[in-house]
C-alpha positions, 0 to 999 in steps of 0.5 A, a space after each residue: 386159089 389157083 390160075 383158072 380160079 382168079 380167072 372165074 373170080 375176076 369174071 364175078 367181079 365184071 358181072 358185078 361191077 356191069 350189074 351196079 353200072 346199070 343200077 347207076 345207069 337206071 338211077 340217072 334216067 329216072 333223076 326226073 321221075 315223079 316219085 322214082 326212089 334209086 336203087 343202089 349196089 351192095 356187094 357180098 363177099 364169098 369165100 372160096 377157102 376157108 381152111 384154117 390159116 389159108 382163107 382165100 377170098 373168092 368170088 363177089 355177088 352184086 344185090 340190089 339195095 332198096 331206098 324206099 325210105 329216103 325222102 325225095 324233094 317235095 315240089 308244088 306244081 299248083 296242081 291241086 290233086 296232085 299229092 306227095 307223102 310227107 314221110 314214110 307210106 304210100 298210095 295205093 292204086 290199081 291198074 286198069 284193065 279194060 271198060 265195062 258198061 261205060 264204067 273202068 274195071 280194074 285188075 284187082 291186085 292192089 299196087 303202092 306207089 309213092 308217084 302222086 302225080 294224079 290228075 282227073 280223068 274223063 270220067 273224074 277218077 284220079 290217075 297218076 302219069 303212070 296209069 294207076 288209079 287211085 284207091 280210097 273212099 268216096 263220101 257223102 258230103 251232105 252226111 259224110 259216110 262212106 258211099 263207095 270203097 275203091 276207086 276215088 271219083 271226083 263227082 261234079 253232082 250238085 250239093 243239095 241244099 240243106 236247112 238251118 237245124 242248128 247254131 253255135 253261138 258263144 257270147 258275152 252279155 254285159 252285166 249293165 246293158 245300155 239301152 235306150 231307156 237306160 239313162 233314164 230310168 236308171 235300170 236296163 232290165 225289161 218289165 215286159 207289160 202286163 198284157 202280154 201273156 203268158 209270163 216271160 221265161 225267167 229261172 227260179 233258183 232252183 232252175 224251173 221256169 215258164 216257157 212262152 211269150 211273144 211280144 207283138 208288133 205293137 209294144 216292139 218299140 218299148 221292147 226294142 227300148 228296153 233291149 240291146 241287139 244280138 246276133 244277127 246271120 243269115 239261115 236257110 230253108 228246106 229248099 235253101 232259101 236265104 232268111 235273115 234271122 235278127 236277135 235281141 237280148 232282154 234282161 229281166 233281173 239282176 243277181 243276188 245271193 238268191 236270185 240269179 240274174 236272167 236274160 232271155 233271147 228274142 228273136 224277129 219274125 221277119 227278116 228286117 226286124 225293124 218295123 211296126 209290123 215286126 214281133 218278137 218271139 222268146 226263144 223257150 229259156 231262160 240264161 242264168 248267170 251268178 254274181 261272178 258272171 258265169 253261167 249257173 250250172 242249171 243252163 243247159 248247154 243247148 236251146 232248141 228253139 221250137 218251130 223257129 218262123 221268120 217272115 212266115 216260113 218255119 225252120 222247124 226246130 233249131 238248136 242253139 248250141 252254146 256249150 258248157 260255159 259259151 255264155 258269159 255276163 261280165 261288166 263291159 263298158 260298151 253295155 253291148 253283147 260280145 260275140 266270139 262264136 257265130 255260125 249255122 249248119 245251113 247252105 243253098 245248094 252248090 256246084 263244085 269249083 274245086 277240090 283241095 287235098 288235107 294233109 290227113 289225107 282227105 279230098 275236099 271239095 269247095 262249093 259255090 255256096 261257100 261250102 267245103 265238104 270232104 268227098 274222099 278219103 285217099 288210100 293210104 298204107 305203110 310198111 314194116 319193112 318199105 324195104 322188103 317191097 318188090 319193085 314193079 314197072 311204072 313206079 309200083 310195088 307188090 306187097 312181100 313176105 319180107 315188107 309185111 302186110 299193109 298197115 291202113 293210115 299214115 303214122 307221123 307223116 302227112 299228105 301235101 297237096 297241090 305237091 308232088 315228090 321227086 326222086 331221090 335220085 343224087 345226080 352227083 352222087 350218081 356221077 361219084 359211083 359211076 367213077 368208081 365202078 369204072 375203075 373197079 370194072 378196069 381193074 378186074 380186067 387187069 387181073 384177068 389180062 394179068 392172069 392170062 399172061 401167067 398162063 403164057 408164062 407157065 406154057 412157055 417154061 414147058 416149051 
């Protein structure tokens, strides 16, 4: 190498050490960027001479280093769009690029970005403080399939209401109830009498059974007597008018190595189930359980009540849903039904308060009826190689031959919600290489002023 040669290597040397300056530079501007990831320096070595025994070492090359996979620090913001990627993926979102017919149309280039900083604009689409909009599906929330793909749209419409159509319901009945006439009789199971027909349910060991009988108002006393209280909840119309539905357990036999004990469920045909005037209607089947107290395998695991009516307004038919082994009838010294498991399937009608991230990605939305409902799905991707994505203005990144295709969903990482990732800009880190760039960018101009002066060095011996 020669003179002129370190001259042109020192050259490559500033421009190198001037390309990190400004890396640096970049990295510290955005230390408050919502999601930025820094961008670091490498530097490639290129050899001028490579004969064997006389290898020189010549010019230096400076290339941007990606940090798309390091984590930045995830803060609350109390802002509950707000999102940050708990591990490696991003958010996808598209640039708006005008209006059409009152609606927003978009470039359709999809861009990923880690910046979730999104809140909800004038028309309810969800914007990141850079302008992207969020890309996903919007759900139904009554039945939970997709309506649209693209855009993610909060909508403020009603929740319509919706009827009771089924009830869960896991419980367990005590093997010796405590009735009214319990003490006295000695005995807490219910002979309905023998006016009411048809027959209560009961099971055969094989099973079968006969289905019907409501108990009127008038012998309700004795039935209530005779009984201990079930569950008690409230469900709802076809308009989501409010019913109080009261039930009560009779048991109609005990077990024997025969004979499993059977209980049958009633419940009341009004809303305050008490009263001269109320009756009670069998549910249609009868629950069997053996010596052990579990149930006997020819329970069904759902009951559909037929034609459910309370204080003359009917459900239509509603299923009781109690599972495999959701009813139990072992000894409890209270002699009352314990309950573990108690909802229904039914609300009235609802207007949006507010909405909630799930860390699966999911945007719910929570109702003034009580309601929670998913109404989006986020657009989420992950890459092969984060690394190999190219960097865009805003915060975005373009999809590369060297990142690979986008993969749909996140794979061990979550979403956080009311959250938003900062960047992973280190400030004292970012102050370290500044030093030593620095003096790495002194130095080469010592060797190009150092060069110079052999030169005058040299012309002076000619002279």
């Amino acid at each position: 190498m020669d003179i002129f040669t370190a001259l042109q290597t020192a050259v490559t040397g500033l421009k190198a050490q001037s390309y990190a300056i400004g890396n640096i530079s970049g990295n510290i501007a955005n230390s408050q960027t919502t999601g930025y990831k820094r961008i670091d320096t490498s530097f490639v070595d290129l050899i001028a001479e490579q004969t064997p025994k006389h290898e020189v070492a010549g010019t230096v090359l400076a290339q941007a280093q990606l940090t798309n996979t390091l984590q930045g620090n995830i803060t609350a913001t109390n802002v509950s769009t707000n999102m940050a990627i708990n591990g490696d993926g991003f958010f996808v979102v598209q640039k708006k690029v005008g209006d059409a017919n009152g609606q927003p149309s978009f470039a359709g280039t999809s861009l990923y970005t880690r910046r979730g900083d999104f809140t909800v604009d004038k028309d309810g689409y969800l914007v990141n403080g850079a302008g992207g909009y969020l890309q996903g599906e919007n759900l139904d929330p009554v039945t939970g399939q997709v309506t649209t793909t693209g855009p993610v749209k909060v909508s403020n419409a009603t929740l319509p209401a919706r009827p009771t159509t089924e009830v869960t319901y896991t419980a367990n009945l005590p093997k010796t109830p405590i009735t009214a006439n319990s003490p006295t009789t000695g005995s807490a199971l219910y002979t309905p009498p023998a006016s009411i027909t048809p027959a209560p349910v009961v099971m055969a060991t094989d099973g079968s059974r006969t289905d019907g009988l409501q108990i009127p108002a008038a012998n309700a006393p004795d039935f209530i007597s005779n009984s201990i209280a079930g569950p008690s909840l409230t469900v709802y119309t076809e308009s989501g008018a409010p019913l109080s539905l009261t039930t009560r357990w009779a048991k109609l036999t005990d077990a024997t190595a025969a004979q499993p004990a059977v209980w049958n469920l009633y419940y009341a045909n009004t809303s305050s189930g008490t009263g001269a005037s109320t009756a009670w209607t069998n549910a249609g089947t009868g629950f069997g359980f053996d010596l052990a107290g579990q149930a006997v395998s020819t329970m069904p695991a759902k009951v559909t009540i037929a034609n459910l009516t309370v204080d003359n307004t009917s459900l239509g038919n509603v299923v009781v849903n109690i599972g495999k082994n959701g009813l139990t009838e072992y000894s409890d010294a209270t002699g009352k039904t314990s309950t573990n498991t108690l909802s229904q399937n039914g609300y009235t009608k609802g207007d949006l308060n507010s909405v909630a991230v799930t860390a699966d990605g999911k945007i719910v939305g929570n109702y003034s009826n009580g309601s929670a409902l998913p109404i989006a799905t986020v657009g989420l991707v992950r890459f092969v190689n984060p690394d190999g994505l190219k960097p865009d203005s805003e915060g975005n990144y373009l999809q590369t031959i060297d990142s690979g295709v986008p993969l749909t969903g996140l794979q061990g990482s979550t979403v956080v919600g009311g959250n938003v990732e900062q960047s992973n800009t280190d400030i004292a880190g970012e102050f370290s290489k500044m030093i030593v760039t620095q003096q790495a960018y002194s130095a080469n101009t010592r060797v190009m002023s150092t060069a110079q002066q052999m030169m005058s060095d040299l012309l002076n011996v000619i002279r």
